[in-house]
C-alpha positions as CSV (number, residue, x, y, z in Angstrom):
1,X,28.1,11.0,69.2
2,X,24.3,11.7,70.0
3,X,24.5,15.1,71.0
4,X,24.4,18.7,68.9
5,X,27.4,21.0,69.1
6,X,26.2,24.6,69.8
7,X,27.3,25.2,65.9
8,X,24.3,23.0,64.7
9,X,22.1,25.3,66.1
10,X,20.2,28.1,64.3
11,X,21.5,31.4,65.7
12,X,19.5,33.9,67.4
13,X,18.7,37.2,66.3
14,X,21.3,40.5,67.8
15,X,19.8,42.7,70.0
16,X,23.2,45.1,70.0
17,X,22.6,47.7,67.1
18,X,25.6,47.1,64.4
19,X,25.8,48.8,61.3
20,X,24.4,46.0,59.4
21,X,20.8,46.8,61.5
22,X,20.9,50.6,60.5
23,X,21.6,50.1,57.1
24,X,18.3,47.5,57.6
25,X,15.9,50.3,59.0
26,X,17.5,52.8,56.2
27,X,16.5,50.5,53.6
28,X,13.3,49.6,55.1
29,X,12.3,53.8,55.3
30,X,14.0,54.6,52.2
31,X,11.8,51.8,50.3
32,X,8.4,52.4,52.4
33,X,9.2,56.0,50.8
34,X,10.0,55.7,47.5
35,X,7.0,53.2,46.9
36,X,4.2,54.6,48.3
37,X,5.4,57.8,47.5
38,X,5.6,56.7,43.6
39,X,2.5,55.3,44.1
40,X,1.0,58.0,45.2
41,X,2.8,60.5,42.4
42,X,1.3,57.8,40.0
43,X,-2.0,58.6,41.4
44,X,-1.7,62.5,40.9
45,X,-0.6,62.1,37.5
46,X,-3.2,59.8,36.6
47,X,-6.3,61.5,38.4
48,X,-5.2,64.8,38.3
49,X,-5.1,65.3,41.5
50,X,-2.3,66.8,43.9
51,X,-2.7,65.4,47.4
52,X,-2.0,62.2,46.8
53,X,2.0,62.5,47.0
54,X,2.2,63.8,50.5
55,X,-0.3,60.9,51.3
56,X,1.4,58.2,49.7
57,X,4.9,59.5,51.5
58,X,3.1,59.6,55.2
59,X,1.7,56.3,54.5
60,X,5.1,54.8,53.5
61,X,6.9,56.4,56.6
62,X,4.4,55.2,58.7
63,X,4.5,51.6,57.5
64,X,8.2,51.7,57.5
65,X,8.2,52.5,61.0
66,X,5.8,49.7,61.9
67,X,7.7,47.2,60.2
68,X,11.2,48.5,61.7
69,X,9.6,48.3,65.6
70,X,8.3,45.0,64.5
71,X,11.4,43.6,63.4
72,X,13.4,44.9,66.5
73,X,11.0,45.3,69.3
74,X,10.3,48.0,71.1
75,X,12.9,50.3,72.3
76,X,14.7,49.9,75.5
């Protein structure tokens, strides 16, 4: 009558890795890479430079891998 069924309730995140969650982290590095990394190619084109596309790649791993241990806590 008054009371919630377990269903109501919003579920709680996995800790158990699946494929869904590495298919999550690919995405998440694949994406850091190809952004910052086309950002940074953008850069070289425009400005002539050529150090700007192995910044923009570091940058974009690195942020990727912030983001993934963020999501999923650290590792056990």
């Amino acid at each position: 009558m008054g009371m919630k069924s377990s269903s109501d309730e919003s579920p709680e995140p996995r800790r158990g890795g699946n494929t869904d969650d590495g298919m999550v982290v690919l995405s998440y590095i694949l994406a850091g890479l190809i952004l910052y990394g086309g950002l940074g190619w953008l850069g070289d084109h425009f400005l002539h430079t050529s150090w700007l596309l192995p910044v923009g790649l570091i940058v974009g791993l690195v942020c990727s891998i912030y983001l993934i241990i963020k999501r999923y806590g650290r590792f056990e």
